[in-house]
N, C-alpha and C positions, 0 to 999 in steps of 0.2 A: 453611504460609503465615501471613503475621500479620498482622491484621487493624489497622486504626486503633483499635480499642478495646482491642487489647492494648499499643497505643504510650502511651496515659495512663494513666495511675493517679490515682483519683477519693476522698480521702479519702471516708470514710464518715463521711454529719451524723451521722445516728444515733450515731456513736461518739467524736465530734471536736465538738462545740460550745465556739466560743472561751467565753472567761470573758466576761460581759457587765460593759462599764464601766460606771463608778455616774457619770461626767462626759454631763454634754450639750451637744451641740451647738447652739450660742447664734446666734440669726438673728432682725437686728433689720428690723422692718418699718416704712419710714419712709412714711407718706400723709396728707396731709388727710383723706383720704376714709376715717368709719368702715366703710363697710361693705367696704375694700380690707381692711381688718385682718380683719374677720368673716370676709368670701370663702379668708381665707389662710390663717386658724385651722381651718376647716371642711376646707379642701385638706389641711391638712397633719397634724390630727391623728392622734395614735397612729402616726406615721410613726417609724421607728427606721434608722439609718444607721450602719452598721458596726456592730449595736448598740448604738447607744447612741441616747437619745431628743434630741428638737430643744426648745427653751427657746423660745419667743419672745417678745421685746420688740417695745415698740412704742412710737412719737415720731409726733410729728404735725405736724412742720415740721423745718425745716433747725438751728434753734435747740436743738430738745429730739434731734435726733438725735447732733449733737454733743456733747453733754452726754454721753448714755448712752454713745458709743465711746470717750468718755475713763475712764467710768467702772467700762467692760466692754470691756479691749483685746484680749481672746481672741473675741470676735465672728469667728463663721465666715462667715457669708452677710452681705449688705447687699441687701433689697428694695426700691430707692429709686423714688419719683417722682420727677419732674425738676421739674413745675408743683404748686407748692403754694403758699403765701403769696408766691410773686412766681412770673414766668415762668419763672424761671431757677433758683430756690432747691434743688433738686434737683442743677443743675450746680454751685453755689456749694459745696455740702457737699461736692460729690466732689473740686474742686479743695482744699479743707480736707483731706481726706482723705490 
């Protein structure tokens, strides 16, 4: 009889580690508020994803976020506030977007 465990076959890590990319994962974090950036940096550090490690940027209004996705179009994540120098400045950018 055969078991579920002889239905998969489980590479072995030990003997199969991918190649780790030298690219990172770029996530811009857009807040008025510094300590959203701190609280994010603190969350996220030393975090690795598929490995490869995470970049993050940081803007502090709808003005300087814009800027940076022009100037960084491989941006993976977007951490947006919606209320920052207006109610809405957070939706503003997304419809830019």
């Amino acid at each position: 009889m055969t078991s579920a465990d002889d239905l998969l076959r489980f590479i072995d890590e030990e003997h199969h580690q991918p190649e780790p990319l030298t690219d990172s994962w770029q996530v811009l974090i857009v807040d008025d508020d510094p300590d959203v950036h701190q609280a994010t940096e603190l969350a996220l550090r030393g975090l690795r994803i598929e490995h490869r490690p995470l970049q993050l940027l940081h803007a502090h209004s709808g003005g300087e976020a814009a800027a940076l996705l022009q100037q960084h179009p491989d941006i993976a994540v977007l951490l947006l506030d919606v209320v920052m120098e207006s109610e809405d400045a957070g939706l503003q950018l997304e419809q830019r977007i």
